[in-house]
VMD Tcl script that draws the C-alpha trace (Angstrom):
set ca {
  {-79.30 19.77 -36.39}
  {-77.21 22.72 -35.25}
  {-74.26 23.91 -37.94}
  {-71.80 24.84 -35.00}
  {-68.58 26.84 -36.08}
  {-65.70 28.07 -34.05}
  {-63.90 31.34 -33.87}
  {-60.75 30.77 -35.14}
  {-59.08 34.91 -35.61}
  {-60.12 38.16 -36.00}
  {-58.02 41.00 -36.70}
  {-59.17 45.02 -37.48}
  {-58.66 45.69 -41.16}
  {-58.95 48.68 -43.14}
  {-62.01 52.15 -42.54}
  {-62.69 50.13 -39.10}
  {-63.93 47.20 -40.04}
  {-63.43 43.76 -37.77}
  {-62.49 40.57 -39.85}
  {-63.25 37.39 -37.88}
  {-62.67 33.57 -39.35}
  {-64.71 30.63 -37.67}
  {-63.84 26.92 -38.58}
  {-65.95 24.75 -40.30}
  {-64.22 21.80 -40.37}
  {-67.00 19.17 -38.94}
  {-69.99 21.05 -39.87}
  {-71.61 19.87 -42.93}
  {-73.43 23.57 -44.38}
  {-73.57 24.14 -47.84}
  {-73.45 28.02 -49.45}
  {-73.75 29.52 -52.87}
  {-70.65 32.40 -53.37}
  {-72.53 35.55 -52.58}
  {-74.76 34.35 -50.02}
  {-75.48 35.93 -46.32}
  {-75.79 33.82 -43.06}
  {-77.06 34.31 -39.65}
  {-74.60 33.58 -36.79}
  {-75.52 33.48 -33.44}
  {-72.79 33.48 -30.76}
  {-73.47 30.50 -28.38}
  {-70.55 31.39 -25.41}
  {-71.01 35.25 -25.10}
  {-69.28 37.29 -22.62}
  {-71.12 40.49 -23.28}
  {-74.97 41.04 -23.84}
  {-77.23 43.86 -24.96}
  {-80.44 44.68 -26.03}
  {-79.70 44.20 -29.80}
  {-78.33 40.56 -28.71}
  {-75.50 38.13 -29.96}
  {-77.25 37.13 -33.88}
  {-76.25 39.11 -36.82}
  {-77.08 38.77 -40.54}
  {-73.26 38.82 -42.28}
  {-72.54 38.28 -45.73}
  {-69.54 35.55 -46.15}
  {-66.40 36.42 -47.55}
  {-65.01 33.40 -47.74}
  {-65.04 30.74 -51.27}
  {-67.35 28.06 -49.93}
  {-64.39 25.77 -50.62}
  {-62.33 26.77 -47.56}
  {-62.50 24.88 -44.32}
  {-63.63 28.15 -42.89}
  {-66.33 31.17 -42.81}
  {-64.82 34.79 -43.12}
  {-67.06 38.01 -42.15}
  {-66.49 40.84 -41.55}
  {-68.06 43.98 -39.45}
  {-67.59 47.43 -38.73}
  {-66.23 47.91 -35.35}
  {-68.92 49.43 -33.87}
  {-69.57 49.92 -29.52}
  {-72.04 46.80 -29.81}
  {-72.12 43.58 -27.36}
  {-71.76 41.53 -30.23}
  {-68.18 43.37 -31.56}
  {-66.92 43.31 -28.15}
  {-67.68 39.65 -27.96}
  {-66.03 38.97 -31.36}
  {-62.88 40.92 -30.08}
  {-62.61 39.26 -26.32}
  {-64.01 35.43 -26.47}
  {-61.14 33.27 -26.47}
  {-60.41 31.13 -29.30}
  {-62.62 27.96 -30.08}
  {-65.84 29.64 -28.71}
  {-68.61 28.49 -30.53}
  {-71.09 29.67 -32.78}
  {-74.35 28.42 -34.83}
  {-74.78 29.44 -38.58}
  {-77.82 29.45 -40.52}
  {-80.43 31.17 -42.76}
  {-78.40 31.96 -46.07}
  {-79.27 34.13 -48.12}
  {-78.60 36.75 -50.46}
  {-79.93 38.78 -53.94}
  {-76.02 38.31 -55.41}
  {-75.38 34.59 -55.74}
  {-72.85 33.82 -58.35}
  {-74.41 33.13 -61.65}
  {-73.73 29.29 -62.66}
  {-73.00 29.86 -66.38}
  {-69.33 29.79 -66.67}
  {-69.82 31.58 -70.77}
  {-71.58 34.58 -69.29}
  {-68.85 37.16 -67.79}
  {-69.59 38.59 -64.18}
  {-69.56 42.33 -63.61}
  {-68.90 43.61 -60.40}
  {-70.05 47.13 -59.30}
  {-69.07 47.90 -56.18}
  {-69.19 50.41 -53.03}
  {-67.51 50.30 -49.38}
  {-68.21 47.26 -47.57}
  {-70.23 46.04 -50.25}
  {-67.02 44.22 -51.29}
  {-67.60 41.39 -48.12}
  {-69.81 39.06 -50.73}
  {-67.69 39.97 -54.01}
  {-64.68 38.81 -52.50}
  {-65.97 35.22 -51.95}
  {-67.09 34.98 -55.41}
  {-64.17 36.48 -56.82}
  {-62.23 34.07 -54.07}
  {-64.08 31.11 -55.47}
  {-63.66 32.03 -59.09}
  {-59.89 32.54 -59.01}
  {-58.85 29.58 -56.28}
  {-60.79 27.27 -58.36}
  {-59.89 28.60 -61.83}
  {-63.27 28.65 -63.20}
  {-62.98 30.05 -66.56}
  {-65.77 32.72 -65.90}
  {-64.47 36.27 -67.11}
  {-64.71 38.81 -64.07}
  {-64.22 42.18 -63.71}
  {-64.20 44.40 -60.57}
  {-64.56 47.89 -60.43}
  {-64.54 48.73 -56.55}
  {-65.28 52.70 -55.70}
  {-63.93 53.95 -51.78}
  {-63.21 57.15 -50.24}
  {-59.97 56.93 -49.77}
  {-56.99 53.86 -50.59}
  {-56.82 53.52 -47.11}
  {-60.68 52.74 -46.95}
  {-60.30 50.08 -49.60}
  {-60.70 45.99 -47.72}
  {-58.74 43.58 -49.52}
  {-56.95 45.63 -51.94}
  {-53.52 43.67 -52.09}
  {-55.39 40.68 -52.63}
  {-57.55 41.78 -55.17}
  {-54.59 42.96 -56.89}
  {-52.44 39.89 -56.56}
  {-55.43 37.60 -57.95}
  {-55.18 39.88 -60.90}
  {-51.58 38.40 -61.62}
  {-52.30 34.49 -60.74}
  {-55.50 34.83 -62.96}
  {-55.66 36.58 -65.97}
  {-59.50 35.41 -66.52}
  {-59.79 38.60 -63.40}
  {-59.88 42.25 -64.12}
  {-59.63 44.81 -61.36}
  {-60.73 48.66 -61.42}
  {-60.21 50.09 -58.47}
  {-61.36 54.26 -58.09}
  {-60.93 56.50 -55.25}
  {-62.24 60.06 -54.46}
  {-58.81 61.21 -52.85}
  {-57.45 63.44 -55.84}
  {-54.64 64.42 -53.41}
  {-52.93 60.89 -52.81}
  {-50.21 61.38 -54.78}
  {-48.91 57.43 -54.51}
  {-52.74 55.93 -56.05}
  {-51.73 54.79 -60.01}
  {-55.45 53.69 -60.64}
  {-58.46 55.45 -60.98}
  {-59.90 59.27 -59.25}
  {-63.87 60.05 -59.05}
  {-67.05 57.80 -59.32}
  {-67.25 54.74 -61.57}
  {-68.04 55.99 -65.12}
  {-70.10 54.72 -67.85}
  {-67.36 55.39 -70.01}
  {-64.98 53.29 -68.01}
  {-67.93 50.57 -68.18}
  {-67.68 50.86 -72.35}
  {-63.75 51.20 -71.99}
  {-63.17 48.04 -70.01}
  {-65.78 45.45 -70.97}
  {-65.77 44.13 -74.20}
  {-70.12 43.60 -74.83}
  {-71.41 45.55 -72.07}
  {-75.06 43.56 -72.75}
  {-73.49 40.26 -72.56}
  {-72.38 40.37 -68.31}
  {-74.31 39.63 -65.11}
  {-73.74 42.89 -63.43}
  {-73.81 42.51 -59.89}
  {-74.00 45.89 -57.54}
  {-73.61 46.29 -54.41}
  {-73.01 49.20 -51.59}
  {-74.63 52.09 -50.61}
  {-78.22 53.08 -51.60}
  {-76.84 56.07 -53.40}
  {-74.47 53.96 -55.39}
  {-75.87 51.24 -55.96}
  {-78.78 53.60 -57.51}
  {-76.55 55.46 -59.80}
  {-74.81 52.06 -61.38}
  {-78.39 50.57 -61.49}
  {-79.58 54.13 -63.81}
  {-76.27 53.75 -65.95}
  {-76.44 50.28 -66.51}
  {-80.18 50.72 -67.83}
  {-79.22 53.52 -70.31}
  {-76.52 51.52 -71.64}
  {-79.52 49.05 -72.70}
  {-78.47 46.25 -70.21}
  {-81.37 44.08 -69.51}
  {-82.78 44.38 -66.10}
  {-83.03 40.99 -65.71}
  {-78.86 40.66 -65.34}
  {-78.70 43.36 -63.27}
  {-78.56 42.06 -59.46}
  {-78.37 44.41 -56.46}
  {-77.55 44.48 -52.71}
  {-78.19 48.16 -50.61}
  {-76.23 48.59 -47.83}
  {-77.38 50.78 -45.20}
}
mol new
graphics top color blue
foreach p $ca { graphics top sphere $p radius 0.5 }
foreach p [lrange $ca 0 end-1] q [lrange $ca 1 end] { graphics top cylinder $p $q radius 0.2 }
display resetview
């Protein structure tokens, strides 16, 4: 049996990216917070050669009556689609996925290391975690360009106040923005020490570019963290 969903909004949100919502409501699918899904548009009004499926990670809690993705806005068939069908055009989900799932043991904290877009499957976990006041301990550090570049920043920041069980570190390269009261540069191993109470005690999840995800990966392992609580996710 087909999982059909329908597209519900879409709206462009921060560094060019294209957040669309499909409803749920009548589908009976099942996902883990973390996970990745295949959706295949089933009313298209433009085609290509790369055709209408895509692999997106959901950034929705698997509570809500409805599936959040997002996508860079690229010239694609697909985007346009997503941008032009009307309202209540159908789609099929299936094939989760994913290297990131949220750990199930509510004693062990979760560690999020994060790059770019590589928020999209953090912020259903963290989404899950906070709307359903699990008592996990989570902590976000979330590295972009720019605060302009950074998705979901006011509502990573207002969880922080409604849940006090979620930390948030957020860094930017932009030494010139004069307004940013966080954090300038990379993600440090001293703010790792500084801001988590038994660094060997976390699931560390990382996720973003290769480059990134490759440098958290090396400090984590020289801070002794076993590699077996280290999960990762390369974007491209």
């Amino acid at each position: 049996m087909k999982n059909i969903i329908t597209l519900k909004d879409r709206k462009l949100i921060k560094n060019n990216n294209i957040a669309m919502w499909f409803d749920r409501k009548g589908s009976d699918f099942t996902f883990e917070p973390g996970q990745y899904a295949k959706i295949t548009l089933l009313e298209p009004i433009h085609n290509d050669a790369e055709g209408n499926s895509r692999l997106f990670s959901i950034a929705s809690s698997p509570k809500k009556d409805y599936v959040m993705f997002t996508t860079r806005a690229l010239d694609s068939a697909f985007n346009k689609n997503i941008l032009e069908m009307p309202y209540g055009s159908k789609a099929e989900i299936s094939d989760f996925g994913g290297n990131t799932v949220l750990h199930k043991d509510i004693s062990i904290p979760a560690v999020f290391l994060i790059g770019g877009i590589g928020i999209t499957p953090v912020r259903c976990m963290i989404e899950y975690i906070v709307t359903e006041r699990l008592p996990y301990e989570a902590y976000l550090f979330y590295s972009n360009p720019t605060s302009s570049s950074m998705a979901f920043f006011d509502e990573f920041e207002n969880w922080t106040k409604k849940y006090r069980g979620f930390k948030f570190f957020p860094f930017i390269d932009d030494t010139g923005d004069k307004d940013w009261k966080y954090n300038f540069g990379y993600i440090t191993k001293e703010a790792l020490i500084k801001n988590i109470p038994d660094i060997s005690k976390p699931v560390y999840y990382i996720v973003g570019p290769l480059a990134m995800v490759e440098a958290m990966e090396k400090i984590l392992l020289e801070l002794n963290v076993n590699p077996e609580n280290i999960k990762l996710e390369k974007f491209g």
